[in-house]
VEXDREN-2710 file (C-alpha; in Angstrom, 1 decimal):
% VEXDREN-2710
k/r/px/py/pz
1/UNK/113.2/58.1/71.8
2/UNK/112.6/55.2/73.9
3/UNK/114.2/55.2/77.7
4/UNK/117.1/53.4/78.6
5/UNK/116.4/50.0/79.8
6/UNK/118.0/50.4/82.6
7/UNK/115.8/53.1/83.3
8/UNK/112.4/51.1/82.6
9/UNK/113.5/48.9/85.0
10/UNK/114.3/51.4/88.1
11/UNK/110.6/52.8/87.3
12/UNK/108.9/49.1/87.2
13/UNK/110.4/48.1/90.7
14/UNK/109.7/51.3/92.5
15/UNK/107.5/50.7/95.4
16/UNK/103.8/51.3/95.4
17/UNK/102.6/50.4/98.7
18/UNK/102.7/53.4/101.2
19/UNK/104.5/50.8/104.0
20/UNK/107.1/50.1/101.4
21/UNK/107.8/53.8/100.4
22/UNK/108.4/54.6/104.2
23/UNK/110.9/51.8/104.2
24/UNK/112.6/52.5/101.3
25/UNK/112.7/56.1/102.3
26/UNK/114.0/54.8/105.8
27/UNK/116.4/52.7/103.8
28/UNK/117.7/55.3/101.7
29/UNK/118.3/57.9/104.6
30/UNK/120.4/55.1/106.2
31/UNK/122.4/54.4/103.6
32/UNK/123.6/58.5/102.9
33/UNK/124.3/58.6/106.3
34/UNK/126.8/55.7/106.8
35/UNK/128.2/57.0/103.1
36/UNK/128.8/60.6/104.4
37/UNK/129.8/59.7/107.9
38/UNK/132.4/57.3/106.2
39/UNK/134.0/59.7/104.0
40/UNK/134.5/62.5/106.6
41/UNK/135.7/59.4/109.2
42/UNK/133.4/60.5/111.7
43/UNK/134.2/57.5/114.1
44/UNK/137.9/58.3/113.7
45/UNK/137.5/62.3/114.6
46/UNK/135.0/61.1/117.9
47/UNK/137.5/59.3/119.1
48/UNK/140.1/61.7/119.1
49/UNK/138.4/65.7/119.1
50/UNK/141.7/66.7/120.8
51/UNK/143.4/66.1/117.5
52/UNK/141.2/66.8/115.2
53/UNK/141.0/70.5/113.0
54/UNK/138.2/72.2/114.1
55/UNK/137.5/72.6/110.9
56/UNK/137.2/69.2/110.1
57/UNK/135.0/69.0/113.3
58/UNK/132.6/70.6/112.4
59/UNK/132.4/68.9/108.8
60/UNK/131.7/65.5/110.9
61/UNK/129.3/67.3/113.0
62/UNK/127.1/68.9/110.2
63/UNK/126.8/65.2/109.3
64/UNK/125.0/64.2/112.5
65/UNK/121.5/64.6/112.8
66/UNK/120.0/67.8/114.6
67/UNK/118.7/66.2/118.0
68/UNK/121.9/64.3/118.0
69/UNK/124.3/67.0/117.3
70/UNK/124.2/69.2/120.2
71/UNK/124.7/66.6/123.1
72/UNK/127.7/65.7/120.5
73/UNK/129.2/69.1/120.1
74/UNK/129.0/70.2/123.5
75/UNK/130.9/67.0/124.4
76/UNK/133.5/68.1/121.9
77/UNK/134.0/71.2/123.1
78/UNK/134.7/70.2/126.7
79/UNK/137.1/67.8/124.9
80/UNK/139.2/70.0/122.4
81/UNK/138.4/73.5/123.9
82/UNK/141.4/74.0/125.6
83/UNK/143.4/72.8/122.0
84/UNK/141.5/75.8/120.1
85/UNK/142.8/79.1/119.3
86/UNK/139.7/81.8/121.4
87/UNK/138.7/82.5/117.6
88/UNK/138.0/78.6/116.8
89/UNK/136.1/78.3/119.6
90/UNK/134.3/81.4/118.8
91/UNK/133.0/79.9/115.4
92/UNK/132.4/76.7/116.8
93/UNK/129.9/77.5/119.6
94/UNK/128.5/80.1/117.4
95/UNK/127.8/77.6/115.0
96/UNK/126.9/74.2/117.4
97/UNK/125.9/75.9/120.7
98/UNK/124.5/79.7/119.6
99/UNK/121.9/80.1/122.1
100/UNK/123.3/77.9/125.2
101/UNK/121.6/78.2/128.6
102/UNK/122.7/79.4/131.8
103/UNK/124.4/76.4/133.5
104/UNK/125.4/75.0/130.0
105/UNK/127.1/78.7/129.3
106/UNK/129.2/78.4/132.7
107/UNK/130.4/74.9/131.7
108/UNK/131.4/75.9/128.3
109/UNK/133.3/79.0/129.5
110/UNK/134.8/76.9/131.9
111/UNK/136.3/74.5/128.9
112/UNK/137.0/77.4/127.0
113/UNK/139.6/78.5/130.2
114/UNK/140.9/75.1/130.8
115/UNK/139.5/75.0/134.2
116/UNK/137.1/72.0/133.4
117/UNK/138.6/68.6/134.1
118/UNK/137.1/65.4/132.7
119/UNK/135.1/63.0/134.8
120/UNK/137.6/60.1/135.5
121/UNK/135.0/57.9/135.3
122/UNK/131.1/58.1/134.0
123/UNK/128.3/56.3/135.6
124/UNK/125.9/53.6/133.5
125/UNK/123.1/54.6/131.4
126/UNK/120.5/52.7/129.6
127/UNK/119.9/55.5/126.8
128/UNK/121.9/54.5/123.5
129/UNK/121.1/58.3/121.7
130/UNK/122.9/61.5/123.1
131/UNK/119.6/63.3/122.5
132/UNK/118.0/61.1/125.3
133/UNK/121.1/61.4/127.4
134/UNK/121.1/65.0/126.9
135/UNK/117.0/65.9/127.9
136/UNK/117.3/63.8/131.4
137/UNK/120.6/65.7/132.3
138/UNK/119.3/69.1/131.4
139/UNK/115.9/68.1/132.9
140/UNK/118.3/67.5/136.1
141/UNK/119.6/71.0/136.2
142/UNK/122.7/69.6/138.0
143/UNK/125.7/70.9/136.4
144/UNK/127.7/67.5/137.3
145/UNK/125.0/65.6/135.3
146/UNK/125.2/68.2/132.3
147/UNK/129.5/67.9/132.2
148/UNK/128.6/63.6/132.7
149/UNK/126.2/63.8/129.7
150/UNK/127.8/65.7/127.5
151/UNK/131.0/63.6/127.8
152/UNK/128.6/60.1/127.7
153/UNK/126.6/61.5/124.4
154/UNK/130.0/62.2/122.6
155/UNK/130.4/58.7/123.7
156/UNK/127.5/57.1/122.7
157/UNK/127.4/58.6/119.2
158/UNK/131.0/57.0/118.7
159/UNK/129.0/53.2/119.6
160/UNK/126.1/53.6/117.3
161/UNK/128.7/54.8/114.6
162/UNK/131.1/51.6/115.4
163/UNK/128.6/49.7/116.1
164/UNK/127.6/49.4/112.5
165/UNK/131.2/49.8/111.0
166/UNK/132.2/46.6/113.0
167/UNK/133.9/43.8/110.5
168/UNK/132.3/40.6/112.2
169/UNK/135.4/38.7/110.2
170/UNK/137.7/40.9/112.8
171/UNK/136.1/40.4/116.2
172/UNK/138.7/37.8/116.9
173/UNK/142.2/39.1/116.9
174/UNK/145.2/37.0/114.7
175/UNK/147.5/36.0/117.5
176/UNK/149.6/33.9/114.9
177/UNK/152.0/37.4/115.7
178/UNK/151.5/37.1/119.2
179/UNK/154.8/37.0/121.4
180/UNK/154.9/35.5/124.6
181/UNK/153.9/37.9/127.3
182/UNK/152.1/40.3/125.1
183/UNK/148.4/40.6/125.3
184/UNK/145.7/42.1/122.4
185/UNK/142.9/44.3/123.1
186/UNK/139.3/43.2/120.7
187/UNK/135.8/44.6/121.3
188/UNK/132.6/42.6/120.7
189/UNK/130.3/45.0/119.5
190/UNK/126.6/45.2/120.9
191/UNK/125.2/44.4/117.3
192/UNK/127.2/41.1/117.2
193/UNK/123.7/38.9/116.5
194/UNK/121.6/39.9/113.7
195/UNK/118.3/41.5/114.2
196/UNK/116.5/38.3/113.2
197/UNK/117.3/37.0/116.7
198/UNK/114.8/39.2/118.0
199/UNK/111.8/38.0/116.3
200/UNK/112.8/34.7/118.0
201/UNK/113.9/35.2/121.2
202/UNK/111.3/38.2/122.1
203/UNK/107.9/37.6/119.8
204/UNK/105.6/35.9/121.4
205/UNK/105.5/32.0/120.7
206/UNK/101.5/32.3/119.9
207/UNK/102.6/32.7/116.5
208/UNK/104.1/30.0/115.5
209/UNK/104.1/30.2/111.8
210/UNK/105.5/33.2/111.7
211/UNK/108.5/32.2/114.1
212/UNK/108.8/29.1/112.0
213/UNK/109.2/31.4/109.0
214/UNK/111.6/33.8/110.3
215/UNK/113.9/30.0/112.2
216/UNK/113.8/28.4/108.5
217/UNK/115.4/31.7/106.8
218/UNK/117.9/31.7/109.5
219/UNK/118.6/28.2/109.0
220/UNK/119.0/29.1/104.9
221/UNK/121.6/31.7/106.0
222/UNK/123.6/29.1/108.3
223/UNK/123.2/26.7/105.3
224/UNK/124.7/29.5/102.8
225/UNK/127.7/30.3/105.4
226/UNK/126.3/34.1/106.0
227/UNK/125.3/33.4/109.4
228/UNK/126.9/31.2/112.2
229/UNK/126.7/30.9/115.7
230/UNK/130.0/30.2/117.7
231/UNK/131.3/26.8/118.4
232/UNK/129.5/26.2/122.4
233/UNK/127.0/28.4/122.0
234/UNK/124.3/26.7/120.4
235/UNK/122.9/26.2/124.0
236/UNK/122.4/29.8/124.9
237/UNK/120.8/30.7/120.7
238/UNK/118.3/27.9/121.6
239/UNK/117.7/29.4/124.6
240/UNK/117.3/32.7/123.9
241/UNK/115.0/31.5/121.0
242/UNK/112.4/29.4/123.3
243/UNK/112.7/31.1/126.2
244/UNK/109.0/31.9/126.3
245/UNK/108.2/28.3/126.0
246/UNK/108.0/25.4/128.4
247/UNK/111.4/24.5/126.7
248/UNK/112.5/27.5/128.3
249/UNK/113.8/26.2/131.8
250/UNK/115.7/23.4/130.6
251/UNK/117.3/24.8/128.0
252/UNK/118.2/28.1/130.8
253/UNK/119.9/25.4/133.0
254/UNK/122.1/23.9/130.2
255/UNK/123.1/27.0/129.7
256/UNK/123.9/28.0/133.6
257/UNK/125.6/24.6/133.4
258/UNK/128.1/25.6/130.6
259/UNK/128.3/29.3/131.9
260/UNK/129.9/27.5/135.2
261/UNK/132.5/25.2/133.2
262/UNK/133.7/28.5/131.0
263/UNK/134.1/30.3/135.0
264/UNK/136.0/27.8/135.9
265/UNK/138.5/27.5/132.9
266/UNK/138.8/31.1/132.8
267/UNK/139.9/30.8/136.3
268/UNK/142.1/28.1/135.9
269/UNK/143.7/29.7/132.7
270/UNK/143.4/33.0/130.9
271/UNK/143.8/32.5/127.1
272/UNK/142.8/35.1/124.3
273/UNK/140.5/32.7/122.8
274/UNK/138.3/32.2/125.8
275/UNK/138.1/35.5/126.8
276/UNK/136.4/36.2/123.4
277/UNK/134.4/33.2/123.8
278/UNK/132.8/34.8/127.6
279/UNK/132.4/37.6/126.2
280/UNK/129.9/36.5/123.7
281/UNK/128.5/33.8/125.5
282/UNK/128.0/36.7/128.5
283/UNK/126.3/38.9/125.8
284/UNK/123.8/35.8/125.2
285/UNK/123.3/35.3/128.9
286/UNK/122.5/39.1/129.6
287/UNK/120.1/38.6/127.0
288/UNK/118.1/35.5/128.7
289/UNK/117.5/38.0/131.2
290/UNK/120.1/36.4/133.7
291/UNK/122.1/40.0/134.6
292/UNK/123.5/38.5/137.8
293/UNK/125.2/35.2/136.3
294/UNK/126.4/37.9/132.6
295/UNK/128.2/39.9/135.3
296/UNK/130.0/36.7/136.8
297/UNK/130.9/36.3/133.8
298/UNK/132.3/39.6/132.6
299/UNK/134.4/40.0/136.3
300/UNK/136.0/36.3/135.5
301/UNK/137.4/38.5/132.6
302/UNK/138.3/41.6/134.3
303/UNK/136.2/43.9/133.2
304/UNK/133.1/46.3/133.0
305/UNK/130.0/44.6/131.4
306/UNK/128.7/48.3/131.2
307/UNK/131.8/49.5/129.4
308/UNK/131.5/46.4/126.9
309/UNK/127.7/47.9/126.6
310/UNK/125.9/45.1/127.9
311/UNK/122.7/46.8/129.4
312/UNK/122.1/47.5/125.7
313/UNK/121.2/43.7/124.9
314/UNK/117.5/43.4/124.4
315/UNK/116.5/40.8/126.6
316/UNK/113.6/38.1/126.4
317/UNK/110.1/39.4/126.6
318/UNK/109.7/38.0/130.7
319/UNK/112.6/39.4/131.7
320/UNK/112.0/43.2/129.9
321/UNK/108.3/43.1/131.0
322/UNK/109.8/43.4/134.5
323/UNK/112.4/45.1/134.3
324/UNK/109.7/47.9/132.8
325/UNK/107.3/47.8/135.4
326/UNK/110.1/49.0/137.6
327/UNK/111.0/51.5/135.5
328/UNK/107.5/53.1/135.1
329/UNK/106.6/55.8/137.5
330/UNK/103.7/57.8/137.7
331/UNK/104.1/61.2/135.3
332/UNK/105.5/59.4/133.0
333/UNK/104.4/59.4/129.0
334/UNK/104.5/55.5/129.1
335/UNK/103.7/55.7/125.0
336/UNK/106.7/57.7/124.1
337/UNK/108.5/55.0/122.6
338/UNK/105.9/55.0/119.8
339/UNK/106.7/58.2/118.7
340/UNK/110.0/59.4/120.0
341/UNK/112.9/58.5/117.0
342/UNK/116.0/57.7/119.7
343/UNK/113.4/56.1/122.3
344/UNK/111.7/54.1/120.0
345/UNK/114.5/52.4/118.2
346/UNK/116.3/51.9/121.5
347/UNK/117.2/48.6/122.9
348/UNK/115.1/49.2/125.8
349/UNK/111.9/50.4/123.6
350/UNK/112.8/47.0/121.2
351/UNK/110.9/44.5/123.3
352/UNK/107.4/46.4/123.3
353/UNK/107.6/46.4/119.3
354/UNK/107.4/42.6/120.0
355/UNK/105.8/41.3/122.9
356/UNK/102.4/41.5/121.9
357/UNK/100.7/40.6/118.5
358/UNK/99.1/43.8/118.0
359/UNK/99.7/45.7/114.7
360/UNK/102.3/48.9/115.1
361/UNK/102.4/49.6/111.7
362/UNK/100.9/52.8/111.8
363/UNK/103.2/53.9/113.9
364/UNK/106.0/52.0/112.7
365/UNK/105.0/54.4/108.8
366/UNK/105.2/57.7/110.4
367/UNK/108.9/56.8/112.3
368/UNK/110.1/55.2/108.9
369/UNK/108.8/58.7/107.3
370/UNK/111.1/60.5/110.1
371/UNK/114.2/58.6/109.5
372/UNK/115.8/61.7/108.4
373/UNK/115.8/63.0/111.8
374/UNK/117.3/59.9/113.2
375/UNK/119.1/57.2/110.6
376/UNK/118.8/54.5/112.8
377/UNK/115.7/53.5/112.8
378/UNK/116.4/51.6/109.5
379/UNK/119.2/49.3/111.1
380/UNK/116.7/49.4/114.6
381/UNK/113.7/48.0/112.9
382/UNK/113.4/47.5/110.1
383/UNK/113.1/43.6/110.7
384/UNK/110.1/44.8/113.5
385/UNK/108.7/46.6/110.4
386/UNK/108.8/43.3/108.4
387/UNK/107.2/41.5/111.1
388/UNK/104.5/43.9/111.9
389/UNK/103.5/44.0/108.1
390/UNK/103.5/39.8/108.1
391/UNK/101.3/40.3/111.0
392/UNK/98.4/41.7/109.4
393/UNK/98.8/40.3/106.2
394/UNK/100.1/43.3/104.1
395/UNK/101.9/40.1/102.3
396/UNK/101.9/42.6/99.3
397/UNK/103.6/45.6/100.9
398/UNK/106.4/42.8/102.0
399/UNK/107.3/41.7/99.1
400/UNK/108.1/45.0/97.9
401/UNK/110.0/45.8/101.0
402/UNK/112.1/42.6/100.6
403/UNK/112.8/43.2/97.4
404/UNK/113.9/46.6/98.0
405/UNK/116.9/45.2/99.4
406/UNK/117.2/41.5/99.8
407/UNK/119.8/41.7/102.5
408/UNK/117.5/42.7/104.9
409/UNK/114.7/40.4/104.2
410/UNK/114.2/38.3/107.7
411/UNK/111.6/35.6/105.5
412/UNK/108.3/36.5/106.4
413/UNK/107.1/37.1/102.5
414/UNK/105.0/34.1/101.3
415/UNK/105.8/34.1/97.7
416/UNK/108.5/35.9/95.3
417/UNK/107.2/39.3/94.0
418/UNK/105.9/38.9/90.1
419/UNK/107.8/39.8/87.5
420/UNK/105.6/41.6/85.8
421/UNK/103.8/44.8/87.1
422/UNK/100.7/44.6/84.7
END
């Protein structure tokens, strides 16, 4: 008996190319994360551990990947331990934190007594991933640090979780209910541009073509209503897009010019409209690279740029070159970010994927083949993985990724994939 056509044509798109398996593979890891973590409402048990069954609990947690879990967990258990029968916590640390070490035991048998109070306030970190969060503040051996991380990775798992789940339709609240007096509370997530932005803002502009490519596709998307860019701030996308160019100063100062007339309205008057408007507009200007005019910004509103998770903005490939050398110190394992899953799909790490044409896609493979261990590094790179393949010419490896899943095709593909496979 003949197969099912359906079936025929599930075998004849399957991807042959070894770059294209590793992203489908990537792809597929991805998309069984968000599925599970939705079911079991992961980001609505992080945010509140105190009320959540332990059993429950530790459903969510079985979800999150093993280098991520244990930051996570621990921070949970400094939360909810003092809501938990002895005998929960029992089978919780037995089954999240079995083998802990000495400082981390005193802290967890401090929780477990009630005699551990939370930090009232954590200090700023540029790691997104609790398992980066975690290795500096064990690496510290300062218990302070350990109680800081623990509570900052159970934090940090919630972002990437929401980050994702975010409806961009949403971001501004309906005030039509609004009553006089009464004030709303909205969060502009750090993902609030699409990933395409990078390949313009932070590539290098000796590849024309290519930027060209990726700018027209973007342009399709505008034309097609997926993709807009807010009323006002044209200025700072077309600065952030040539900012490597000798457009880049005067298109920086129209945008320093605007930033000044939004200060002075929102000092003048307060509405719910602009505040949303500075907060993206301050997310753009982080991104130029301009930290001390974003922060202007953010204090006209009344608020934390670190909170809002600014520092996680990937900025413009000047700006993060420096920012890196001063980072660097000797000791350090300078290449990590090639091969380390959370470092190298962190904002910080996203820059060096771009601001030189040389081929990653080696590297770019084997992290693909590892998505398992951290799902993010679909949603993280996948249009670096694109760009890297266009880069070397692997035009036939592209295709297939794009047609894997045409959402996330950023336009570098030269022609449509044939329709036959013969």
């Amino acid at each position: 008996m003949d197969p099912e056509p359906n079936i025929l044509m599930t075998c004849a798109n399957l991807p042959t190319q070894p770059e294209a398996i590793a992203y489908q593979y990537a792809l597929q890891q991805w998309e069984s994360f968000q599925s599970k973590s939705t079911a079991l409402k992961l980001g609505e048990c992080l945010q509140d551990p105190e009320g959540t069954p332990p059993l429950e609990m530790a459903a969510v947690l079985r979800v999150i990947p093993a280098d991520e879990r244990t930051p996570v967990a621990f921070g949970v258990f400094l939360r909810a331990a003092r809501h938990w029968s002895p005998i929960e916590q029992a089978i919780f640390l037995g089954e999240f934190l079995p083998a802990p070490s000495v400082i981390e035991r005193r802290i967890l048998e401090a929780a477990a007594r009630g005699a551990l109070n939370d930090p009232e306030s954590l200090p700023v970190t540029l790691e997104e991933f609790p398992s980066r969060i975690w290795k500096r503040a064990i690496a510290s051996g300062v218990t302070g640090r350990v109680v800081n991380a623990a509570h900052q990775s159970l934090g940090a798992m919630l972002r990437l979780y929401c980050q994702y789940e975010m409806d961009a339709e949403a971001l501004l609240p309906d005030i039509s209910a609004l009553r006089p007096g009464e004030s709303m509370e909205f969060l502009v997530p750090s993902g609030d541009l699409p990933p395409v932005m990078d390949l313009l803002g932070i590539a290098p502009y000796t590849l024309p073509e290519m930027k060209g490519r990726v700018l027209d596709h973007l342009m399709s998307l505008t034309k097609e209503g997926e993709f807009s860019i807010s009323e006002g701030q044209d200025t700072a996308f077309d600065a952030w897009a040539f900012a490597d160019t000798c457009e880049g100063p005067y298109r920086t100062s129209v945008v320093l010019r605007q930033l000044a007339c939004l200060l002075k309205k929102l000092n003048n008057r307060k509405s719910l409209y602009s505040s949303h408007h500075a907060q993206r507009f301050g997310r753009l200007v982080f991104r130029l690279g301009l930290r001390r005019k974003a922060i202007r910004c953010a204090k006209a509103l009344g608020m934390s740029p670190w909170e809002q998770g600014w520092q996680f903005q990937p900025l413009s490939g000047s700006a993060h070159t420096r920012i890196r050398k001063l980072l660097i110190r000797p000791g350090v394992v300078a290449n990590a970010w090639k091969t380390e899953p959370a470092l190298a799909c962190s904002a910080m790490s996203l820059p060096l994927w771009l601001v030189k044409p040389v081929s990653r896609v080696p590297a770019l493979v084997h992290l693909f083949n590892m998505a398992h261990a951290c799902p993010w590094i679909f949603p993280r790179l996948y249009h670096v993985f694109q760009w890297h393949l266009a880069l070397i010419g692997k035009q036939k490896a592209l295709r297939e990724v794009e047609s894997i899943d045409p959402e996330f095709s950023v336009g570098l593909a030269v022609s449509a994939l044939p329709t036959s496979t013969r």
